[in-house]
C-alpha positions as CSV (number, residue, x, y, z in Angstrom):
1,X,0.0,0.0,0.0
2,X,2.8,2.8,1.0
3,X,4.8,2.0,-1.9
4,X,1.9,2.5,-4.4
5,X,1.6,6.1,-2.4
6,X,5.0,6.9,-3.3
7,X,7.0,8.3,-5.5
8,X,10.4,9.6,-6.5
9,X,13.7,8.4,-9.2
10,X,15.8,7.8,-7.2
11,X,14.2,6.0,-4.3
12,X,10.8,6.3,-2.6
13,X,9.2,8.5,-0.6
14,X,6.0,9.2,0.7
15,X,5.2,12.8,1.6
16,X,4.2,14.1,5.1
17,X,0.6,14.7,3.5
18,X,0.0,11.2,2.0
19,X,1.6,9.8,5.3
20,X,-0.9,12.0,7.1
21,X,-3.6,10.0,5.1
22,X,-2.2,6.5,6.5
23,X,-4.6,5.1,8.9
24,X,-2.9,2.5,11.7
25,X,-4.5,0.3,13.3
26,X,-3.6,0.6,17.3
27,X,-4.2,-1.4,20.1
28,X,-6.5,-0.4,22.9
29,X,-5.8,1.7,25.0
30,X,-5.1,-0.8,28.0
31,X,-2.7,-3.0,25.6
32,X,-0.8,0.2,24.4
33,X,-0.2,0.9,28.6
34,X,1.0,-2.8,29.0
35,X,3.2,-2.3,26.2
36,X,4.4,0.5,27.3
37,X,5.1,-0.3,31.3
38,X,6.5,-3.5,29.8
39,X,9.2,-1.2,27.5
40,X,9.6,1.0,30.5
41,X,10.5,-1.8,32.9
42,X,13.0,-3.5,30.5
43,X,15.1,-0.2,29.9
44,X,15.1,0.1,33.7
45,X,16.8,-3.6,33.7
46,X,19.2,-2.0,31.4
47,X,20.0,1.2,32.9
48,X,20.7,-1.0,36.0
49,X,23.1,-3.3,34.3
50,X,25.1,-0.4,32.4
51,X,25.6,1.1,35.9
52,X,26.9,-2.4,37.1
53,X,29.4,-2.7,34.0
54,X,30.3,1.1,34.9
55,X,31.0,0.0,38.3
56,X,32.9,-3.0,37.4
57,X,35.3,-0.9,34.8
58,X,36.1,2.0,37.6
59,X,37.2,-0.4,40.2
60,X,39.0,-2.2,37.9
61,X,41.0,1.0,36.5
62,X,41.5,1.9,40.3
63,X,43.3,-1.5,40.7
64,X,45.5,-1.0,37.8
């Protein structure tokens, strides 16, 4: 559908008008804040490892 909306030589584009005419279907709105907590909580998890590697690499520069 997208690509018979757009045009171009070179490649393919589809303007911010015609992409304005797009409809998507979305979730409820109950799924969409699952989905989102879910995203949330799993960039936490990796927040809290970066600070662990972090950690690790300090103390092991200190020993050197």
């Amino acid at each position: 559908m997208l690509e018979s909306m757009a045009s171009g030589t070179t490649f393919l584009e589809v303007s911010g008008k015609k992409a304005g005419q797009i409809k998507m279907p979305l979730p409820p709105f109950e799924v969409q804040k699952e989905i989102a907590a879910f995203i949330n909580k799993e960039f936490s998890s990796l927040d809290e490892a970066k600070e662990q590697v972090y950690s690790v690499l300090d103390s092991s520069e200190e020993r050197k």
